[in-house]
C-alpha positions as CSV (number, residue, x, y, z in Angstrom):
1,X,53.8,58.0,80.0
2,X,55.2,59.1,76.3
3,X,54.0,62.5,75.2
4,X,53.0,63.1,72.0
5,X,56.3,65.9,70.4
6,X,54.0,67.4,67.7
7,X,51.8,68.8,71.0
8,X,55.1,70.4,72.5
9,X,55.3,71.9,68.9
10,X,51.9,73.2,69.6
11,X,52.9,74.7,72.4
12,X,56.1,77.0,71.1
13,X,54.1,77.6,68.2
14,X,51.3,79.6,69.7
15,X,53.7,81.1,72.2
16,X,55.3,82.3,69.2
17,X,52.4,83.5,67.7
18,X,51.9,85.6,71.0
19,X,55.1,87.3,70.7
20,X,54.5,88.1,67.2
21,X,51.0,89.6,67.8
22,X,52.4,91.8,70.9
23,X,54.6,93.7,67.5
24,X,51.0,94.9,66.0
25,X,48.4,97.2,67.1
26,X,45.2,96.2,65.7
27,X,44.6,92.9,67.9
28,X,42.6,94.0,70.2
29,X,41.3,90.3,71.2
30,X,43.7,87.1,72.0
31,X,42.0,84.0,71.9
32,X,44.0,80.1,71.4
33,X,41.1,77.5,71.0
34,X,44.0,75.2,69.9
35,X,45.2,75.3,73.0
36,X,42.7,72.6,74.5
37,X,45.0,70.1,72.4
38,X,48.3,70.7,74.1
39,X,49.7,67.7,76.1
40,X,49.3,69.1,79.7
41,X,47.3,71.9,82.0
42,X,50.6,73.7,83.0
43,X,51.5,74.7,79.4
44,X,48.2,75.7,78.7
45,X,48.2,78.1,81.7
46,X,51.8,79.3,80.5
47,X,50.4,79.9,77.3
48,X,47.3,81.7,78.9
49,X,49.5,83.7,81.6
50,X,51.9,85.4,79.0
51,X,49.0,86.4,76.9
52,X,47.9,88.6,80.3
53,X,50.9,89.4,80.4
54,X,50.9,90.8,77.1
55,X,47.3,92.6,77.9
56,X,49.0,94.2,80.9
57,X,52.1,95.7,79.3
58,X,50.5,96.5,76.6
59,X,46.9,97.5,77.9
60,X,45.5,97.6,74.4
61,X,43.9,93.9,74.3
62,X,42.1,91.8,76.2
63,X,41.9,87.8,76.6
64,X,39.5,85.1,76.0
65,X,40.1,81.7,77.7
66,X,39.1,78.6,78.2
67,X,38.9,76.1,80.9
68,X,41.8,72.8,79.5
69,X,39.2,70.9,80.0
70,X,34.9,70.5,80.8
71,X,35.2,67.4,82.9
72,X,37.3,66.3,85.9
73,X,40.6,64.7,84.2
74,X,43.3,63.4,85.9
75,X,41.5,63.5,89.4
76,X,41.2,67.5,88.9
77,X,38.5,69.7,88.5
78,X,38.9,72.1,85.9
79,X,37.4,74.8,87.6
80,X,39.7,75.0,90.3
81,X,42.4,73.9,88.2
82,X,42.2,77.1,85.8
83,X,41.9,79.0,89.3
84,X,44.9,77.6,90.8
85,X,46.8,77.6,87.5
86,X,46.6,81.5,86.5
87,X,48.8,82.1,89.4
88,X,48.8,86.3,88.6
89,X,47.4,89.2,90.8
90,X,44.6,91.4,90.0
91,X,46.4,94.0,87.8
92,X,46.6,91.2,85.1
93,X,43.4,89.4,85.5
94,X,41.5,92.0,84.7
95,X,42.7,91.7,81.2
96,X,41.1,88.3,80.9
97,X,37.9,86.5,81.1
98,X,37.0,82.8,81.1
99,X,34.0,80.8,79.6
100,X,32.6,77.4,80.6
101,X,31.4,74.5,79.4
102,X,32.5,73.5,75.9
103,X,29.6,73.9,73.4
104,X,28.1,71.1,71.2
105,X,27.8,72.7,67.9
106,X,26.1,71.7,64.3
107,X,29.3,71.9,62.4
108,X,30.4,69.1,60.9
109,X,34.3,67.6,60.5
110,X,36.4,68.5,57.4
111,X,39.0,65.5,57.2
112,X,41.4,64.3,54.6
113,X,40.0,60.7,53.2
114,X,43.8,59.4,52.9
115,X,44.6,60.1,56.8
116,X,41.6,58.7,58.1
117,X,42.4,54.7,59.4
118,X,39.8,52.1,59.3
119,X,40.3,49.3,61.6
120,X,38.4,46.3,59.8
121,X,38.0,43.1,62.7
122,X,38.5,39.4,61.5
123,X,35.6,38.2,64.1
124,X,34.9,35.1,62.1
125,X,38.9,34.7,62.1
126,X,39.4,30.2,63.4
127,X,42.0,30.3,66.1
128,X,44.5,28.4,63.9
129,X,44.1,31.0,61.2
130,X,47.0,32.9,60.5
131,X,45.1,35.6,59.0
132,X,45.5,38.9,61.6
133,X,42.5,39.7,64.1
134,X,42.2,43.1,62.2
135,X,43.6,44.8,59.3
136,X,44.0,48.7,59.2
137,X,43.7,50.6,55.7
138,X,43.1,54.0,54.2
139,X,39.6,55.4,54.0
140,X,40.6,56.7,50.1
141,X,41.9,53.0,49.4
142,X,38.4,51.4,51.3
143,X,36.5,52.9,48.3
144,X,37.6,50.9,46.1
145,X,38.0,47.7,47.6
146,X,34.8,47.8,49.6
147,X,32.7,50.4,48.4
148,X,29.2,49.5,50.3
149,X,31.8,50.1,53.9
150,X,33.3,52.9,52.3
151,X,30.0,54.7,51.9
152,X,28.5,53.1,55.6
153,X,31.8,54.5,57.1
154,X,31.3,58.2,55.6
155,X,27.5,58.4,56.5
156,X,28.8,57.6,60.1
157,X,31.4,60.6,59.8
158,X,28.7,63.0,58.5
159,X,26.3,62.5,61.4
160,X,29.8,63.1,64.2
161,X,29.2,66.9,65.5
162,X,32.0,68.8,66.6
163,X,32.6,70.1,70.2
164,X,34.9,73.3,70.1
165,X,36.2,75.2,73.6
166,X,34.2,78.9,73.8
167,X,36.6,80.7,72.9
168,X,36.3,81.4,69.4
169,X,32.4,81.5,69.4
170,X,33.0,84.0,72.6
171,X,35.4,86.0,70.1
172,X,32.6,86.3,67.6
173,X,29.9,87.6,70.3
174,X,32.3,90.0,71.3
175,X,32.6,91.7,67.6
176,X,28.8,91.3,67.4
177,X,27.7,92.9,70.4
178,X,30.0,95.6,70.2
179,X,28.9,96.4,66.2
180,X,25.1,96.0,67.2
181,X,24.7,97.9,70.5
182,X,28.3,99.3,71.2
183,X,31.0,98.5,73.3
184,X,29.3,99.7,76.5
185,X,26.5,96.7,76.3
186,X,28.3,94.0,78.0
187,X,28.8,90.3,75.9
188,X,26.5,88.8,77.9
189,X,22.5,87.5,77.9
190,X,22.9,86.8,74.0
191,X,22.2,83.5,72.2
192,X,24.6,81.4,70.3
193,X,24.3,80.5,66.5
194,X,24.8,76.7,65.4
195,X,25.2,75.4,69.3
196,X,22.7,73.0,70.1
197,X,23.6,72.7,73.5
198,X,26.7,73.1,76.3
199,X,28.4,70.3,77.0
200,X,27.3,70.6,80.8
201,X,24.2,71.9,81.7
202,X,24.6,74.2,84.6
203,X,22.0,75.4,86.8
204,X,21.7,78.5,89.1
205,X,23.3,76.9,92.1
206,X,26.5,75.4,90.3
207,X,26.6,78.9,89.1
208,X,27.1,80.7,92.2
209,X,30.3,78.7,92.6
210,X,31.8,80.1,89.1
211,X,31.0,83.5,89.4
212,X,32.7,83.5,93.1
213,X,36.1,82.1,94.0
214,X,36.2,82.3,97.7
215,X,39.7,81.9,97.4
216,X,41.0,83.8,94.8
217,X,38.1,85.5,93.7
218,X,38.6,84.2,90.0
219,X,35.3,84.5,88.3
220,X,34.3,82.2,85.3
221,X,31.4,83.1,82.9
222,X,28.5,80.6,82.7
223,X,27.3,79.7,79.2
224,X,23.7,78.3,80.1
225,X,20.8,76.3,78.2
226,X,17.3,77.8,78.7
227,X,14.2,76.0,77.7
228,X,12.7,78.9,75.0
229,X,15.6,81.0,74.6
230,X,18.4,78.4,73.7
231,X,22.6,78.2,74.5
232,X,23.2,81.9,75.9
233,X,26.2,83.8,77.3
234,X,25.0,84.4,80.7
235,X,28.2,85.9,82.5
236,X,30.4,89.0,82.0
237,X,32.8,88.9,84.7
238,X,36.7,89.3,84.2
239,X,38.9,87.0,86.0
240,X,39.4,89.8,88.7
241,X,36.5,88.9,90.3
242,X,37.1,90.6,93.7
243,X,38.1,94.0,92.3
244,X,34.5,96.0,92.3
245,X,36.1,98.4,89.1
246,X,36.7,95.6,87.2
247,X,35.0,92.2,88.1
């Protein structure tokens, strides 16, 4: 299969970004929500294992990941994916913690009118027509031409929601918790602002087998829907989840 370059891009480009970052002091929080778009697993876990790495020499920072994906892809779970694909020992997993599911959130998309492509399908199109099944054009150029589509297409847009990894949302509960209550109260049992929902709706049962690894001990953090209360944070173990110090 053909891989797409500009996602091998994406991937030197944060790793650069990492190696900048470990120059300052201030960053006390790595997070790459990007990273869910690069073209396979084992980069992304590259990517997340020499930001620990970073966390460990350093010891000044700490990292927020995500799981590469929600749902199973490419016959693997992501669960035990992530668990088999931070191959590091306890000394730098404490420096990390993951979050899971994905969140459904009210945000809506931002997008550039001229790089949007609207596929327009000749149904009514005789078999000895030579006139093409379907025609692709500009949204910018459909206003124009077709203005009743244009505006049908855009109201479609505006109702599309858009599904973002944890990580940056984690990031900001982080910063909130520890202005609010201090950095002793732990980032977890707190509600999420414009998430209507997680993408998978996790119970107490499927939560037993993220917060314990029997393997590896690699915990991952549950973010939960509860009837009354909304999304929450409900986990706030580090990855070292057999190391009673720092699980």
């Amino acid at each position: 299969a053909s891989v797409n370059p500009s996602l091998n891009v994406l991937f030197y480009d944060l790793d650069l970004g990492l190696k900048e970052i470990a120059k300052l002091d201030e960053p006390t929080l790595l997070a790459f929500p990007d990273a869910t778009s690069l073209s396979s697993d084992n980069d992304f876990y590259s990517l997340f294992k020499n930001a620990l790495v970073q966390c460990h020499d350093l010891q000044d920072r700490f990292t927020i990941l995500d799981t590469y994906r929600d749902v199973e892809y490419d016959g693997k779970d992501p669960i035990a994916s992530l668990r088999s694909g931070i191959s590091l020992d306890i000394n730098y997993l404490k420096y990390g913690a993951v979050y899971f599911p994905f969140l459904e959130t009210v945000l809506k998309y931002t997008y550039d009118e001229s790089k949007i492509d609207v596929i327009i399908s000749n149904k009514t199109r005789a078999l000895s027509n030579t006139e093409p099944l379907s025609v692709t054009v500009k949204l910018d150029t459909l206003k124009a031409s077709n203005n009743a589509l244009y505006e049908k297409i855009k109201a479609r847009i505006a109702n599309l929601t858009v599904t973002l990894p944890p990580s940056s949302t984690i990031a900001g509960i982080y910063a909130t918790v520890d202005a609010n209550r201090g950095v002793w109260k732990a980032p977890a049992n707190v509600s999420l602002n414009n998430v209507t929902e997680p993408t998978i709706i996790i119970n107490d049962q499927y939560q037993d087998g993220l917060n314990q690894d029997p393997v590896a001990g690699k915990s991952i953090n549950a973010i939960r829907k509860f009837t009354g209360k909304g999304t929450m944070v409900w986990g706030s173990r580090t990855l070292a989840g057999n190391d009673n110090e720092w699980r």
